[in-house]
C-alpha positions as CSV (number, residue, x, y, z in Angstrom):
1,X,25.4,-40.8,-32.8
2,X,24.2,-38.5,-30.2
3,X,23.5,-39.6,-26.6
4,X,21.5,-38.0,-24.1
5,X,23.0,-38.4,-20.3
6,X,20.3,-37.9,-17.8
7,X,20.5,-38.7,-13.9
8,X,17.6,-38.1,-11.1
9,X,20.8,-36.8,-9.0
10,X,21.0,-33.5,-10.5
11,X,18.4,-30.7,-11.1
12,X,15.7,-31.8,-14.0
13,X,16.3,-29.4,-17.3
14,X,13.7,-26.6,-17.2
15,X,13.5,-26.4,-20.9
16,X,13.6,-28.8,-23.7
17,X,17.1,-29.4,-23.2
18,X,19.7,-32.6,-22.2
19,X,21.8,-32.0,-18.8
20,X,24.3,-34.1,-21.0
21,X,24.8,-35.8,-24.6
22,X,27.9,-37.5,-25.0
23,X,29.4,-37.4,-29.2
24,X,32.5,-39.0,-30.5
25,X,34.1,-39.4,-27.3
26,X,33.2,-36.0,-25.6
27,X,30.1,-35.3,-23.1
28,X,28.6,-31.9,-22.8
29,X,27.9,-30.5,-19.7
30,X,24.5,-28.4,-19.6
31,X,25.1,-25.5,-17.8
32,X,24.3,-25.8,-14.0
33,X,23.4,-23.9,-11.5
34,X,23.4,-24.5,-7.6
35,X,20.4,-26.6,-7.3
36,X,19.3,-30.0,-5.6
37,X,17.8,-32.6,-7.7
38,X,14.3,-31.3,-6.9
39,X,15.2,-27.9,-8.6
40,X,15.6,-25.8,-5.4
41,X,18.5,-23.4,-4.6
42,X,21.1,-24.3,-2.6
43,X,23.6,-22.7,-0.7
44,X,23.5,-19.4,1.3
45,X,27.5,-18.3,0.5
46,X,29.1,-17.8,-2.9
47,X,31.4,-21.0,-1.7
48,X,28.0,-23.1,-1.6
49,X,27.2,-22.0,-4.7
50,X,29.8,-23.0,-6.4
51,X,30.4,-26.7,-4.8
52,X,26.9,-27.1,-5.1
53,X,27.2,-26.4,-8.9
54,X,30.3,-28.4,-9.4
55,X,28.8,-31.4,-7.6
56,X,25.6,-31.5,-10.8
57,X,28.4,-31.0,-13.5
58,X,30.3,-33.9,-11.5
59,X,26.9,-35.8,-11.0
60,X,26.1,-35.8,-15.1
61,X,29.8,-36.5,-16.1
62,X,29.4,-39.5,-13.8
63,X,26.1,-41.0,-15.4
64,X,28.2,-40.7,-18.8
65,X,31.0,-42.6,-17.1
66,X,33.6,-40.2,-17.3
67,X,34.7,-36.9,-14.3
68,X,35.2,-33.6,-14.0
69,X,39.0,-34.5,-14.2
70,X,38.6,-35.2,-17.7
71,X,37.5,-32.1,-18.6
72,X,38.9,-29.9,-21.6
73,X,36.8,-27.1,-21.7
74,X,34.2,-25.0,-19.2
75,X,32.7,-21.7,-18.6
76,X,31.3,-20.0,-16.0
77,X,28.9,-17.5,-15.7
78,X,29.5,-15.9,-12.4
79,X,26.8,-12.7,-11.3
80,X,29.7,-10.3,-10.5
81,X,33.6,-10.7,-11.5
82,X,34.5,-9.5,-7.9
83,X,33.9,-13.3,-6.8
84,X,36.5,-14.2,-9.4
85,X,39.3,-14.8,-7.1
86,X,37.0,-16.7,-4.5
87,X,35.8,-19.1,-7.9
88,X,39.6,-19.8,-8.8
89,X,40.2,-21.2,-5.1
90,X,36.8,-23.3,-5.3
91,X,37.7,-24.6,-8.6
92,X,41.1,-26.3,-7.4
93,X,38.9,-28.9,-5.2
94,X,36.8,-30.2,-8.6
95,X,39.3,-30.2,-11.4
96,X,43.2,-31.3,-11.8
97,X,46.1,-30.7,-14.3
98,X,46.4,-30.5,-16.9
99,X,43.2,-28.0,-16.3
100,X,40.5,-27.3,-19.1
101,X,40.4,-24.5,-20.5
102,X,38.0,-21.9,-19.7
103,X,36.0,-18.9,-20.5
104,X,34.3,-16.4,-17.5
105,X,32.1,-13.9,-18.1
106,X,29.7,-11.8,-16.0
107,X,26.1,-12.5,-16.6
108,X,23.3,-11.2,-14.9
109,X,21.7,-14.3,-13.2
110,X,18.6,-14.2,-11.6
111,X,18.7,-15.6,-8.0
112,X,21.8,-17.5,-8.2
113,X,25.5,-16.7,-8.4
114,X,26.9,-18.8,-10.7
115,X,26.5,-21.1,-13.9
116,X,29.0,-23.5,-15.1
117,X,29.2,-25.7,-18.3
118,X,31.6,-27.6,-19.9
119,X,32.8,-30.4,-22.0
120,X,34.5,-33.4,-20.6
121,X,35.8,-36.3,-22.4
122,X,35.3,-39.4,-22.3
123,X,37.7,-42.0,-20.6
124,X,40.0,-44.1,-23.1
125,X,38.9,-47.6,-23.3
């Protein structure tokens, strides 16, 4: 049975869409971006962005009970590849070994420098 994670602590969906539904012991992650739970942008520097971005993935995984340490898979969606390097340091500070696996690709993102979903799972009762 599917459940729907929601949390006033991270950005409201802007389409008809869950920020999370946890399913047979894994939650999936929305993408996010680097917004406050109002919707605005946050964050000047590509840095900002990214902790900013972590923090809403961290902030649904959370409501679901679970962390961004559990985490098996993500993906990120970063505006240019040249911030690669500069993502791979950020991402040390939100996620431990063993680490998820991951896809990156460049996408052409409107105002913002990076998306970022993923699928956590579940802590073992």
């Amino acid at each position: 049975m599917l459940k729907a994670i929601k949390t006033e602590l991270a950005p409201p969906p802007v389409g008809p869409y869950s920020p999370g539904v946890a399913f047979e012991g894994l939650v999936f992650l929305a993408g996010q971006g680097p917004f406050d739970a109002n919707g605005q942008r946050i964050g000047g520097t590509f840095a900002d962005q990214v902790r900013a971005t972590f923090h809403n993935l961290e902030t649904i995984a959370q409501a679901a009970g679970t962390s961004l340490h559990n985490a098996v898979r993500y993906s990120v969606y970063l505006n240019t590849l040249d911030d690669f390097a500069e993502f791979n340091e950020i991402a040390m500070e939100f996620l431990s070994e063993p680490f998820p696996v991951r896809t990156t690709i460049q996408a052409n993102l409107r105002g913002f420098d990076v998306e970022i979903d993923a699928i956590v799972a579940e802590p073992e009762a």
